[in-house]
Backbone as CSV, one residue per row, in Angstrom:
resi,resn,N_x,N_y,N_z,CA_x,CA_y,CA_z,C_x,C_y,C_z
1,UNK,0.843,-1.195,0.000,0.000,0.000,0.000,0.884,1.252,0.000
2,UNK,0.566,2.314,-0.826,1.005,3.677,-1.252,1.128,3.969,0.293
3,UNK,2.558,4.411,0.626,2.645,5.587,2.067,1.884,6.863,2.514
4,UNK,1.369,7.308,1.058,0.317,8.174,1.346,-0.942,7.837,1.689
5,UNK,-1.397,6.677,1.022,-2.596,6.143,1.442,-2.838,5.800,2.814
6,UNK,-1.637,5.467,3.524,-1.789,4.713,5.048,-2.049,5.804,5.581
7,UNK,-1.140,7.001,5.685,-1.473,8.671,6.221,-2.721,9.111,6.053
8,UNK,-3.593,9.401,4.889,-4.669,9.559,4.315,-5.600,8.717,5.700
9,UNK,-5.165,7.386,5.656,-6.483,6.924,5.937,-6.379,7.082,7.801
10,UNK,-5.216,6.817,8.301,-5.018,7.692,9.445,-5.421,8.634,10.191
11,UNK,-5.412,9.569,9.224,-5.681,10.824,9.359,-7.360,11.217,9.609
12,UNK,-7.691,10.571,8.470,-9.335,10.236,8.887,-10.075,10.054,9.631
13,UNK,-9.242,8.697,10.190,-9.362,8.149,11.349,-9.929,9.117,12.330
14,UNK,-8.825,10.538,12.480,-8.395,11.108,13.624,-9.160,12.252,13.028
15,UNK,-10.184,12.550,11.998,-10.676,13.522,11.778,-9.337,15.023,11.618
16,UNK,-8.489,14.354,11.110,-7.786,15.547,10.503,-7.667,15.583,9.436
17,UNK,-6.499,16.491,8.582,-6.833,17.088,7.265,-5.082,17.283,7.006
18,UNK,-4.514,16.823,6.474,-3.085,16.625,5.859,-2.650,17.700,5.746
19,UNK,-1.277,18.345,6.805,-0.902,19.139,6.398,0.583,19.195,5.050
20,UNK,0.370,19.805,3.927,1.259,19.374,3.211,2.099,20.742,2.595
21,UNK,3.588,21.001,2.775,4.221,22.364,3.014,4.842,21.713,1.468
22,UNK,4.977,22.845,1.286,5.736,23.373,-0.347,6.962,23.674,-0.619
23,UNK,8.154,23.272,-1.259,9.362,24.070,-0.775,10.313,23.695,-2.501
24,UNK,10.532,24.793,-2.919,11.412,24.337,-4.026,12.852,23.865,-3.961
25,UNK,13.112,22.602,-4.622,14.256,21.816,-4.251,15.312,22.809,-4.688
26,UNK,16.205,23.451,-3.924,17.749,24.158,-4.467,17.999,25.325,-4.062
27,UNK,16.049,25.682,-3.269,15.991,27.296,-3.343,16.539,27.369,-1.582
28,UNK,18.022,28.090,-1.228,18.276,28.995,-2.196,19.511,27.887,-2.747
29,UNK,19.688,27.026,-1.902,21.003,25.389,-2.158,20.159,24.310,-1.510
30,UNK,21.012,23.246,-1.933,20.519,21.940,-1.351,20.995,21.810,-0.247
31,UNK,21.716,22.619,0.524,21.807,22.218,2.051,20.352,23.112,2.967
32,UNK,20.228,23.933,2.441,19.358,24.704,3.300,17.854,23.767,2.551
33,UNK,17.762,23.515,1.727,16.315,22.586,1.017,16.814,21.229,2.341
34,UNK,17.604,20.916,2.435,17.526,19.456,3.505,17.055,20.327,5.127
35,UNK,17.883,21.740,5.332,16.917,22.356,6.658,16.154,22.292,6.836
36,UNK,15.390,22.614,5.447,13.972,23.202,5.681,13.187,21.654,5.999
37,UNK,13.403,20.939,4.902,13.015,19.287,4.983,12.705,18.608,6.608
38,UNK,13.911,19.125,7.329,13.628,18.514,9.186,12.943,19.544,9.714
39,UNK,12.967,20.543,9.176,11.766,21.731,10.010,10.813,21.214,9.464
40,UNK,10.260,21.237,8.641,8.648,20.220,7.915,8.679,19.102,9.051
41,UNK,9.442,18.286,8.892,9.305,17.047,9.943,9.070,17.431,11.277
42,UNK,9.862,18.167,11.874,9.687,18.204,12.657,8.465,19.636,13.783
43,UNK,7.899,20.165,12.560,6.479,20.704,12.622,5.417,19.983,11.994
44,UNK,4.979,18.840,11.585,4.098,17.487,11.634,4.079,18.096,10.653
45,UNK,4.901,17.764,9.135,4.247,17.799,8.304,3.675,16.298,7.716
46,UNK,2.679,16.361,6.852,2.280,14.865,6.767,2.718,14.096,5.505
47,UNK,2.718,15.250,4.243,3.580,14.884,3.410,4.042,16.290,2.767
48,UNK,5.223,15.986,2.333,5.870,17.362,1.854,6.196,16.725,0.384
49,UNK,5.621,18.393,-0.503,5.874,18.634,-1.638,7.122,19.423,-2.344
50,UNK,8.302,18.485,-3.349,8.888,19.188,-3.547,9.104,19.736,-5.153
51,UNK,9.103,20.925,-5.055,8.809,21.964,-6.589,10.598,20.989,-6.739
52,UNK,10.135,21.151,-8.338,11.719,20.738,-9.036,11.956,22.138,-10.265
53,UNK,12.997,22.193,-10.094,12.954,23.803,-10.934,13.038,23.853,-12.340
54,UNK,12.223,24.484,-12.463,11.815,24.647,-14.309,11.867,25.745,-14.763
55,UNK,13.019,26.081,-15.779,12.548,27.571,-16.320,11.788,28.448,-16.663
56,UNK,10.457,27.329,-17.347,9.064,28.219,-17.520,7.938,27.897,-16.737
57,UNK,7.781,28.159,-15.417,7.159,27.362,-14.543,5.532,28.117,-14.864
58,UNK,4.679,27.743,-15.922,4.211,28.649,-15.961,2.386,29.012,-15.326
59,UNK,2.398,27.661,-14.250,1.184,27.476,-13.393,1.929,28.209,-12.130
60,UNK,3.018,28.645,-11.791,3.526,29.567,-10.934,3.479,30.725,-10.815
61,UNK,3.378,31.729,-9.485,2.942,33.107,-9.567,4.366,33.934,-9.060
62,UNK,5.335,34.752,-9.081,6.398,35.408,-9.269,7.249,34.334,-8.197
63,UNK,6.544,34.465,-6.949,7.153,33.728,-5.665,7.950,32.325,-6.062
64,UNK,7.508,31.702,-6.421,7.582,30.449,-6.934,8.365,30.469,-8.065
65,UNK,8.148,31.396,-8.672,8.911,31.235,-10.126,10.537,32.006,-9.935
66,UNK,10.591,32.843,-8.976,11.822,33.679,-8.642,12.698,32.405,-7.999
67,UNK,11.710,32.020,-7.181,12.521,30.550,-5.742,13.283,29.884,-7.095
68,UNK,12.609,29.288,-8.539,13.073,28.029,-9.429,14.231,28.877,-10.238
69,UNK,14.538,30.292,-10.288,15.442,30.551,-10.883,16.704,30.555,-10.035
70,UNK,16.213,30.636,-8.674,17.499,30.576,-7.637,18.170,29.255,-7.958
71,UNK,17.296,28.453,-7.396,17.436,26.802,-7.592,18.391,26.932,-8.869
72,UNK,17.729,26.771,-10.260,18.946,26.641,-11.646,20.104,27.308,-11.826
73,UNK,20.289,28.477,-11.233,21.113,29.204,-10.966,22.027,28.249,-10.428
74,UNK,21.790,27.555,-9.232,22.839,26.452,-8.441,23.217,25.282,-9.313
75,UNK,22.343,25.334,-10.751,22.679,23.560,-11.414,21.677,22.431,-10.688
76,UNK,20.533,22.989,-10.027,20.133,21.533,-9.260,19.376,21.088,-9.942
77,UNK,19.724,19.847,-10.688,19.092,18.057,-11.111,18.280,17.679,-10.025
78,UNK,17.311,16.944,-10.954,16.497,15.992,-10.125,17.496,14.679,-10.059
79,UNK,18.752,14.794,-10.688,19.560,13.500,-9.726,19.428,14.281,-8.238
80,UNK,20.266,15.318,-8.065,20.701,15.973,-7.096,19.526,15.897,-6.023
81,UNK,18.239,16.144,-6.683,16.988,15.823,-5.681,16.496,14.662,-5.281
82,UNK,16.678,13.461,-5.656,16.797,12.054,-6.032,17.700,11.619,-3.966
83,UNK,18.678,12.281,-4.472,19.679,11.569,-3.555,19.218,12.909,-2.379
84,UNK,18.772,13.507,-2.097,18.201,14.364,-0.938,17.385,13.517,-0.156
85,UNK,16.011,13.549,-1.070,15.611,12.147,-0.967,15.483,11.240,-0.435
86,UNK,16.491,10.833,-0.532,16.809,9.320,-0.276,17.175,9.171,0.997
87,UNK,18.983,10.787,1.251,18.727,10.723,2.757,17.737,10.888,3.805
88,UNK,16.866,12.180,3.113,15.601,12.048,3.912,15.047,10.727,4.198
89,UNK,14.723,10.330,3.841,13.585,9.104,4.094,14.345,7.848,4.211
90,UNK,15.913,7.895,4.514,16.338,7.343,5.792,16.242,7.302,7.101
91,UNK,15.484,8.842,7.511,15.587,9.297,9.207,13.855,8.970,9.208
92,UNK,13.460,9.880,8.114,11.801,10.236,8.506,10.735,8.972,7.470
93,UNK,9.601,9.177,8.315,8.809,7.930,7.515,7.612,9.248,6.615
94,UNK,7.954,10.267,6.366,6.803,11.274,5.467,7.264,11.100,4.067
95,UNK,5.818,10.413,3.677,5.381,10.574,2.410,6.207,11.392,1.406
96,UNK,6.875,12.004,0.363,7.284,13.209,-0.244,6.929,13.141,-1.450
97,UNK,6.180,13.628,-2.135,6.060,13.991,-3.537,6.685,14.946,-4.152
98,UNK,7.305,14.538,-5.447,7.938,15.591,-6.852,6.717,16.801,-7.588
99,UNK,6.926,17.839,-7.442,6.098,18.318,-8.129,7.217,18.901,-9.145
100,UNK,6.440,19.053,-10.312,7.358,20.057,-11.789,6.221,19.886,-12.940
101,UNK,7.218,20.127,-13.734,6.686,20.181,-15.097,7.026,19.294,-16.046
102,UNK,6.699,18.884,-17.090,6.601,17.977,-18.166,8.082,17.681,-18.441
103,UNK,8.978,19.406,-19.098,9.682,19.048,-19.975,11.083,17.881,-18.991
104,UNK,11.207,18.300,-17.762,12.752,18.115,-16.810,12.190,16.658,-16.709
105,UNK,11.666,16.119,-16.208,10.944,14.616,-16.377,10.748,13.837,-17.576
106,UNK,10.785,14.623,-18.535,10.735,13.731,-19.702,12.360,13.645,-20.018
107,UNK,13.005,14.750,-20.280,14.255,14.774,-20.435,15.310,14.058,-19.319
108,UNK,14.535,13.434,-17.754,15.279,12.479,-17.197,14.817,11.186,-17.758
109,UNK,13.836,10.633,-18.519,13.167,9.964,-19.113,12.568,9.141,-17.910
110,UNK,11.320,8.429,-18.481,10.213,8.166,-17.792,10.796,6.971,-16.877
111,UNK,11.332,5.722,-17.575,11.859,4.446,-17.135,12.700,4.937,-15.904
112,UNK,13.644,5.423,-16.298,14.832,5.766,-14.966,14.287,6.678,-13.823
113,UNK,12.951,7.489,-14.441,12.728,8.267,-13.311,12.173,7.403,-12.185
114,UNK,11.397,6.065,-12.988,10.759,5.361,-11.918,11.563,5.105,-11.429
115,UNK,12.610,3.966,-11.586,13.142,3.361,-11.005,14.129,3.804,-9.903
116,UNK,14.586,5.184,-10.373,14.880,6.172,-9.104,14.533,6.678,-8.098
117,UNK,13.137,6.841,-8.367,12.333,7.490,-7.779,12.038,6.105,-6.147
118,UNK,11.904,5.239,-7.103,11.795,3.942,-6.412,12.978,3.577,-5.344
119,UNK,14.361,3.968,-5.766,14.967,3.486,-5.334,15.718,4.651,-3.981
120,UNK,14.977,6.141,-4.395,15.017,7.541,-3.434,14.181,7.246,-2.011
121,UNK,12.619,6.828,-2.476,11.380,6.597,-1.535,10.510,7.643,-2.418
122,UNK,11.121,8.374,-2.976,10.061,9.133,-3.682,7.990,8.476,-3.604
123,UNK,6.923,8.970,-3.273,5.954,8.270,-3.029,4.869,8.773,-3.930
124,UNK,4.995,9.750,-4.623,4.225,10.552,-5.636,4.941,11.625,-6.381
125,UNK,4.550,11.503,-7.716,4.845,12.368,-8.709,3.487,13.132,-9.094
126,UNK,3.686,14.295,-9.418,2.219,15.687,-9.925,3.194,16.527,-10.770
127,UNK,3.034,16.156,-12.152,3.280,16.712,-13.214,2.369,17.694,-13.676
128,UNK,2.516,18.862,-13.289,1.220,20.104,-13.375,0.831,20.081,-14.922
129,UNK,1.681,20.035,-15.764,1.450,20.032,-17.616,0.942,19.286,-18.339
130,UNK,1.148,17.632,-17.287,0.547,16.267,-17.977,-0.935,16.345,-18.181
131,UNK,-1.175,16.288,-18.963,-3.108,15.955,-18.572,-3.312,14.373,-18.624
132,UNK,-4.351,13.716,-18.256,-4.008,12.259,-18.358,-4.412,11.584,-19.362
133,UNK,-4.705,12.494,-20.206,-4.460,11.595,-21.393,-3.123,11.189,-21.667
134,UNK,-2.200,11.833,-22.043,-0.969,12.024,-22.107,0.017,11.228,-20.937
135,UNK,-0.648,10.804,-20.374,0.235,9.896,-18.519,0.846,8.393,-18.955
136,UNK,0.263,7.837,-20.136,0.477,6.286,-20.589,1.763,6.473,-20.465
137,UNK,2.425,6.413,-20.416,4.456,6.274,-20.576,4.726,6.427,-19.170
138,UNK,4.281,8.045,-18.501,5.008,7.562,-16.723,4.021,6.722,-15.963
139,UNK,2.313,6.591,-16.112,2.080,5.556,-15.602,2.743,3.988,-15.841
140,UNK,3.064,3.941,-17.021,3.857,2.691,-16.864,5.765,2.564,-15.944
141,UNK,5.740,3.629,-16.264,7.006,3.543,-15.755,6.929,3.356,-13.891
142,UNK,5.725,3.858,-12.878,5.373,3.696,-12.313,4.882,2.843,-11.713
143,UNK,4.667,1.827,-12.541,3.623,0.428,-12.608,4.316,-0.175,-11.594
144,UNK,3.561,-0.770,-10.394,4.029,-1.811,-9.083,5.232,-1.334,-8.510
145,UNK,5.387,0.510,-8.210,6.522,0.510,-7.560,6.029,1.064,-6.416
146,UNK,4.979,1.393,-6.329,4.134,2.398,-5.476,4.479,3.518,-4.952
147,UNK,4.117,3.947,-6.554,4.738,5.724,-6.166,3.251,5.940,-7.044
148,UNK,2.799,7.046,-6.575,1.317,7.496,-6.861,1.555,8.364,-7.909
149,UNK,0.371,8.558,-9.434,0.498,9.487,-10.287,-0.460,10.200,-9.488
150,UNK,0.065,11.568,-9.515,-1.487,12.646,-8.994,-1.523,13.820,-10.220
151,UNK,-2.970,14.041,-10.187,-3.393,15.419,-11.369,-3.866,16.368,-10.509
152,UNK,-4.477,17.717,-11.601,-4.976,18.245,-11.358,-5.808,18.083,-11.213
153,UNK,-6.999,19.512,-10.608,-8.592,19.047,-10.945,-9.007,20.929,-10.598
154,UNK,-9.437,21.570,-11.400,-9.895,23.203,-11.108,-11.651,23.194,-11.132
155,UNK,-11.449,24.462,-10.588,-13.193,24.801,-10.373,-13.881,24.718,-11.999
156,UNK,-12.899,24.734,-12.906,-14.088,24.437,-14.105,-13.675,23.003,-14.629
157,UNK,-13.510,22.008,-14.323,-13.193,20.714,-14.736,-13.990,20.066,-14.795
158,UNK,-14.652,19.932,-16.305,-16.272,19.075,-15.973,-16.540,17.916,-15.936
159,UNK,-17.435,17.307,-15.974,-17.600,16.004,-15.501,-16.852,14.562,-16.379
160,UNK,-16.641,15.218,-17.581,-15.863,14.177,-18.808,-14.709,14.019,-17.871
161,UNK,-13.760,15.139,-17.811,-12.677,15.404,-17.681,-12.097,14.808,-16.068
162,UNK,-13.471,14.881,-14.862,-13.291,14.386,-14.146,-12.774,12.897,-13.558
163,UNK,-13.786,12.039,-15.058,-13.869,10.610,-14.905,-12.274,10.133,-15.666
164,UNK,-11.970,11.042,-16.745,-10.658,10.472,-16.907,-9.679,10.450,-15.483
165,UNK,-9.459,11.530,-14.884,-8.727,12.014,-13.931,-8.918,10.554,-13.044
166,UNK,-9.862,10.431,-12.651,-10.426,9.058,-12.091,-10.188,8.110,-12.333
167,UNK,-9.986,7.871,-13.300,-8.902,6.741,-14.055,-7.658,6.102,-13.816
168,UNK,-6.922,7.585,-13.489,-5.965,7.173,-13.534,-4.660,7.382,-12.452
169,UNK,-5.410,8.846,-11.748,-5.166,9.480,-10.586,-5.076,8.332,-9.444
170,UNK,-3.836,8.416,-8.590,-3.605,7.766,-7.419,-3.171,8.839,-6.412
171,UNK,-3.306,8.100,-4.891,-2.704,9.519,-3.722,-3.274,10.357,-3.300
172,UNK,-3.796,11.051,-4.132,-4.962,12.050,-4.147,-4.853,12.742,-5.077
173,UNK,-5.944,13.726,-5.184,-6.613,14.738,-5.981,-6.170,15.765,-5.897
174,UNK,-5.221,16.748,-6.709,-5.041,17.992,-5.728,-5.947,19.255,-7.033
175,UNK,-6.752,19.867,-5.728,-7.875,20.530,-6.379,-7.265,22.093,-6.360
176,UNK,-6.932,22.495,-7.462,-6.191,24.132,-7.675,-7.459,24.940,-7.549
177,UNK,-7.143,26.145,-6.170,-7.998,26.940,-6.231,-8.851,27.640,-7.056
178,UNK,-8.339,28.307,-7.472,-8.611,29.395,-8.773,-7.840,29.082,-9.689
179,UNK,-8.603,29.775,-10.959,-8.279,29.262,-12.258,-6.710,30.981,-12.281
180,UNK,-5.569,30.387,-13.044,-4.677,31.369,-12.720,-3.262,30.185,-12.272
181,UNK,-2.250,31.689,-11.595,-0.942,30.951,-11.190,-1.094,30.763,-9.566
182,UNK,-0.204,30.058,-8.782,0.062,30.193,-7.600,0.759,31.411,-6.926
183,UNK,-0.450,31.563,-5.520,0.646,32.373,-4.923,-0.405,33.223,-4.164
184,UNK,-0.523,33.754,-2.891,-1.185,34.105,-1.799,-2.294,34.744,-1.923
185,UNK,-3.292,34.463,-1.445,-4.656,35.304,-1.497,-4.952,35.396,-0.148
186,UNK,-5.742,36.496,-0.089,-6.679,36.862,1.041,-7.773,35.806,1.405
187,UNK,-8.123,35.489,0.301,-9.482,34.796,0.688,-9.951,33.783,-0.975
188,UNK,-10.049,32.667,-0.335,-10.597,32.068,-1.647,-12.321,31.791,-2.100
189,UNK,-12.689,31.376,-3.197,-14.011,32.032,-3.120,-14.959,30.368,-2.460
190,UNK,-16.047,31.180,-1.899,-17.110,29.917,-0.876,-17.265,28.747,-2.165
191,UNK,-17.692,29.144,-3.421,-18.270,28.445,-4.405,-17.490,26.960,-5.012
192,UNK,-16.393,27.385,-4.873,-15.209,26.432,-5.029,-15.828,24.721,-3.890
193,UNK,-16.529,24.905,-2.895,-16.479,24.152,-1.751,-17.400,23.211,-3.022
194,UNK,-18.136,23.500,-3.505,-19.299,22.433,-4.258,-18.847,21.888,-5.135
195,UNK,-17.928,21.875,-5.813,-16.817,22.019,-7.169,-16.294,20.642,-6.218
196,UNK,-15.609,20.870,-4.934,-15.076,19.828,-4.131,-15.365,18.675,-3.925
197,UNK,-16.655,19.145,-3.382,-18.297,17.919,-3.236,-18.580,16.914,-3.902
198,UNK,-18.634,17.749,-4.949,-18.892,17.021,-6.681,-17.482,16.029,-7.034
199,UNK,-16.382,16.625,-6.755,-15.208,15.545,-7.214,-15.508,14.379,-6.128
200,UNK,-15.440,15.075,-4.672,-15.714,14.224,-3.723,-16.292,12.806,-4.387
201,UNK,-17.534,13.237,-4.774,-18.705,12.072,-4.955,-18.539,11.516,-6.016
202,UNK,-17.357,11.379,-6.701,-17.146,10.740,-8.059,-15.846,9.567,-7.847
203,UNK,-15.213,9.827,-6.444,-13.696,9.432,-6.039,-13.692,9.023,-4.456
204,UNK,-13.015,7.911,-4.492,-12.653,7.424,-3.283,-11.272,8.075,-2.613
205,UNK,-10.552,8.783,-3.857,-9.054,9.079,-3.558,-9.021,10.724,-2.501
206,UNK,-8.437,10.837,-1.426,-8.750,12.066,-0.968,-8.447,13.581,-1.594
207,UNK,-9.168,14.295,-1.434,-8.825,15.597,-2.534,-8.417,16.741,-1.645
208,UNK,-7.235,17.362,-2.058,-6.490,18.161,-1.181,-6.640,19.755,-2.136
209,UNK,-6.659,20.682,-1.217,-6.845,21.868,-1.923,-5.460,22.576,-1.873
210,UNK,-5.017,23.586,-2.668,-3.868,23.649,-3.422,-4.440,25.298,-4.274
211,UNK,-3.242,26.402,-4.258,-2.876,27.661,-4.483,-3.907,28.266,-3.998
212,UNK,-2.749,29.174,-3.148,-3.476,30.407,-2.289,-3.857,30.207,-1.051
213,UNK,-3.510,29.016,-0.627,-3.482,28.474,0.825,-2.438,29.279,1.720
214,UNK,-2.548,29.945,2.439,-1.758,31.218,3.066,-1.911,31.314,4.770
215,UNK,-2.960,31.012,5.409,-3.216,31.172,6.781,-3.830,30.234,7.311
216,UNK,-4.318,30.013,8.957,-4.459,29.004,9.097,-6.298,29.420,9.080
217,UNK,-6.904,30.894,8.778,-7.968,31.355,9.129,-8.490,30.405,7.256
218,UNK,-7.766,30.391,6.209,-7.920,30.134,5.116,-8.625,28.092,4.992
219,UNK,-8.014,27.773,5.611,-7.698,26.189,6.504,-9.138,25.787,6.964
220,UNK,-9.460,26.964,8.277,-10.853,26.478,9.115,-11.812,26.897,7.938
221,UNK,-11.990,27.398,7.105,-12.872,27.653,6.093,-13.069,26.667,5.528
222,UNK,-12.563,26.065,5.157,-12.559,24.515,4.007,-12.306,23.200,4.808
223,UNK,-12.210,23.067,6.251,-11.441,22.233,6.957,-12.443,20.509,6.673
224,UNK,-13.968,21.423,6.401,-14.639,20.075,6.623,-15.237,19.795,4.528
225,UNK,-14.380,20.689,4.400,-14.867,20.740,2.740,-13.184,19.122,2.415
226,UNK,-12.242,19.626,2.683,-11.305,19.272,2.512,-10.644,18.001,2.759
227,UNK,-9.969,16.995,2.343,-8.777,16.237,3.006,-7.520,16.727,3.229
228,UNK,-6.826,17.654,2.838,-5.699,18.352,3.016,-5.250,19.467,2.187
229,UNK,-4.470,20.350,2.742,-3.916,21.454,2.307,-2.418,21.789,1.967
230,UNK,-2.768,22.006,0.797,-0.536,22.063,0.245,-0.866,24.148,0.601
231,UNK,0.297,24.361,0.977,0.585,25.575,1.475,2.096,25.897,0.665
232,UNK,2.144,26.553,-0.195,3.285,26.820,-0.572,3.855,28.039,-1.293
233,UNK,3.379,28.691,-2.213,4.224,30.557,-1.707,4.206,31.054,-0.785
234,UNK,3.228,31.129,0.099,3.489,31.940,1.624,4.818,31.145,2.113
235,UNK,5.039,29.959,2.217,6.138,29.041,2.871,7.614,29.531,1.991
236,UNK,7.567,29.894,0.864,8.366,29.613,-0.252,8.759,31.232,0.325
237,UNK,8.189,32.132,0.425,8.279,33.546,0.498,8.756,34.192,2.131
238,UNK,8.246,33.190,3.088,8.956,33.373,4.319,10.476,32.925,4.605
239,UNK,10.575,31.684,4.102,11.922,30.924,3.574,13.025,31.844,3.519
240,UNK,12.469,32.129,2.170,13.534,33.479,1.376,13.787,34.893,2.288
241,UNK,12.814,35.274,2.920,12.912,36.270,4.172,13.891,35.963,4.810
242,UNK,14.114,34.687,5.580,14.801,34.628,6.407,16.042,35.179,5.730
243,UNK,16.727,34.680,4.693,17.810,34.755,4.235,17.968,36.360,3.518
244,UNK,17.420,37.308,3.758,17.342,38.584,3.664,17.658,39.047,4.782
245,UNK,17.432,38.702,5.594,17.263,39.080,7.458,16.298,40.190,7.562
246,UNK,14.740,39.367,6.907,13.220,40.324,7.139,12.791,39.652,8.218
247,UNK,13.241,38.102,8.479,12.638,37.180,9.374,12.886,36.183,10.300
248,UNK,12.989,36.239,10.950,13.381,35.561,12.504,13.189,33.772,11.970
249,UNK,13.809,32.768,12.179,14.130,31.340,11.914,12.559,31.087,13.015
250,UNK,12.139,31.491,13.872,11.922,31.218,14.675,10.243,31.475,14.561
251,UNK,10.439,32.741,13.930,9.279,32.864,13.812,8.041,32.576,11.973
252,UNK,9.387,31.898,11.357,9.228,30.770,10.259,8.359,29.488,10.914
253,UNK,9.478,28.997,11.953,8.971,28.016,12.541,7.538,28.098,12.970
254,UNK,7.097,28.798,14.069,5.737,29.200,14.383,4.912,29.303,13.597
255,UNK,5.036,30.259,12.539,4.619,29.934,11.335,3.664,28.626,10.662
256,UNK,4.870,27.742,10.692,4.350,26.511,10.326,3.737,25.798,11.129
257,UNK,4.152,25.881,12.547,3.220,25.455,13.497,1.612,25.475,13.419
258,UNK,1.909,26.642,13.266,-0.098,27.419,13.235,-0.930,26.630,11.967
259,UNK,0.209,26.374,10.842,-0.653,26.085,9.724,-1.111,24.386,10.106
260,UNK,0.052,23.992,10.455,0.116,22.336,11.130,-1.189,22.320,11.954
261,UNK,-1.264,23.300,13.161,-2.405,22.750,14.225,-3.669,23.014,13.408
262,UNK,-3.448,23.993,12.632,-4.965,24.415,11.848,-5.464,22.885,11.238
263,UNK,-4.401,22.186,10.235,-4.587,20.711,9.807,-5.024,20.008,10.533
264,UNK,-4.479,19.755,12.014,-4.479,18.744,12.699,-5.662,19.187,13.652
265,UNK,-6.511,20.448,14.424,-7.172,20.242,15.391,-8.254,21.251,14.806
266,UNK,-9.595,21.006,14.376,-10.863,21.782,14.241,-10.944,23.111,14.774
267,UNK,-10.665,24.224,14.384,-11.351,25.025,14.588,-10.587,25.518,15.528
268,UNK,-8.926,25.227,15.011,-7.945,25.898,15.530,-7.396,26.925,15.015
């Protein structure tokens, strides 16, 4: 059974809601991406998502897209992320998923990515560009290693489009706020919650909500709409603070705390 799935169903259990933090692999080096990695751990994250850097990131909103030019700037490979990886999930038992784009994944090619990926702990791949029609090559490359394909799914994704997704989608669902790039809002809109409902009732797989996730007031809004929350320019943008000296390590940390208990306790 998928490592995410056991968490997922855990979590349920316990009437919580997955907290899942965002962090681009390189930004601003790979020693400070392995910091940040035991601060996630060790503020309950449940599974952590890691951006792989792409030059035209173009479902990204400045935050995100500034973090992936730092990252290439350094030369960082998804070998280089591969073997991060790997040490990670020597110490810690959290889930980690690859997030990127089409072209850096195809150009590591599909076969080796599995088998790397396999051989890292890697537990899910979310190729934001793939649509699933287009998935036949890394779903196979994937086949019996149990690493989860995950898609998209937006507030206008209609019901055709749903049942493919359904198909083929493992891990979960991750449901993009608004139609647009990533990257902090005030407030996301109520209407979106039925959009949720509706995937809900078509899928057994849990559906996590995703861009513009920013506070933990953002969190109790959707808490009972939701299975989990990826949080990641606000995270990506405090990060980078620190290393300006706008922001206290400390109060990063707290930070993540708040978003964690918001996941983990109702109406916190």
């Amino acid at each position: 059974m998928n490592n995410m799935v056991k968490r997922f169903r855990q979590l349920k259990k316990e009437d919580k809601r997955a907290f899942i933090p965002y962090i681009t692999a390189g930004d601003p080096d790979l020693e400070k991406t392995k910091e940040i990695l035991e601060i996630f751990a060790n503020t309950s994250a449940d599974i952590i998502e890691l951006g792989v850097p792409f030059s035209d990131p173009m479902a990204d909103g400045p935050v995100i897209e500034e973090a992936m030019e730092r990252a290439l700037k350094n030369g960082i490979t998804i070998k280089d992320i591969l073997y991060m990886v790997k040490d990670f999930k020597e110490v810690h038992d959290i889930p980690v998923v690859l997030m990127g784009y089409y072209n850096p994944f195809f150009q590591y090619g599909f076969e080796c990515l599995g088998e790397d990926c396999l051989k890292s702990g890697v537990d899910g791949i979310l190729i934001v560009d793939m649509p699933p029609e287009e998935a036949k090559e890394m779903k196979a490359a994937l086949k019996g290693k149990g690493i989860a394909s995950i898609f998209l799914t937006t507030p206008v994704t209609d019901e055709a489009r749903i049942k493919k997704i359904k198909g083929v989608a493992e891990g979960f669902i991750y449901f993009v706020s608004v139609t647009g790039v990533t990257g902090m809002r005030e407030e996301l809109p109520e209407e979106i919650k039925e959009k949720i409902k509706e995937i809900k009732s078509k899928t057994e797989l849990p559906v996590v909500l995703g861009f513009g996730i920013s506070s933990p007031d953002t969190i109790k809004k959707f808490y009972d709409t939701c299975d989990g929350f990826v949080v990641g320019s606000a995270i990506v943008k405090k990060w980078q603070e620190i290393f300006m000296n706008k922001l206290k390590k400390e109060d990063f940390i707290n930070f993540l705390e708040r978003l964690s208990s918001s996941c983990h306790i109702k109406d916190k």
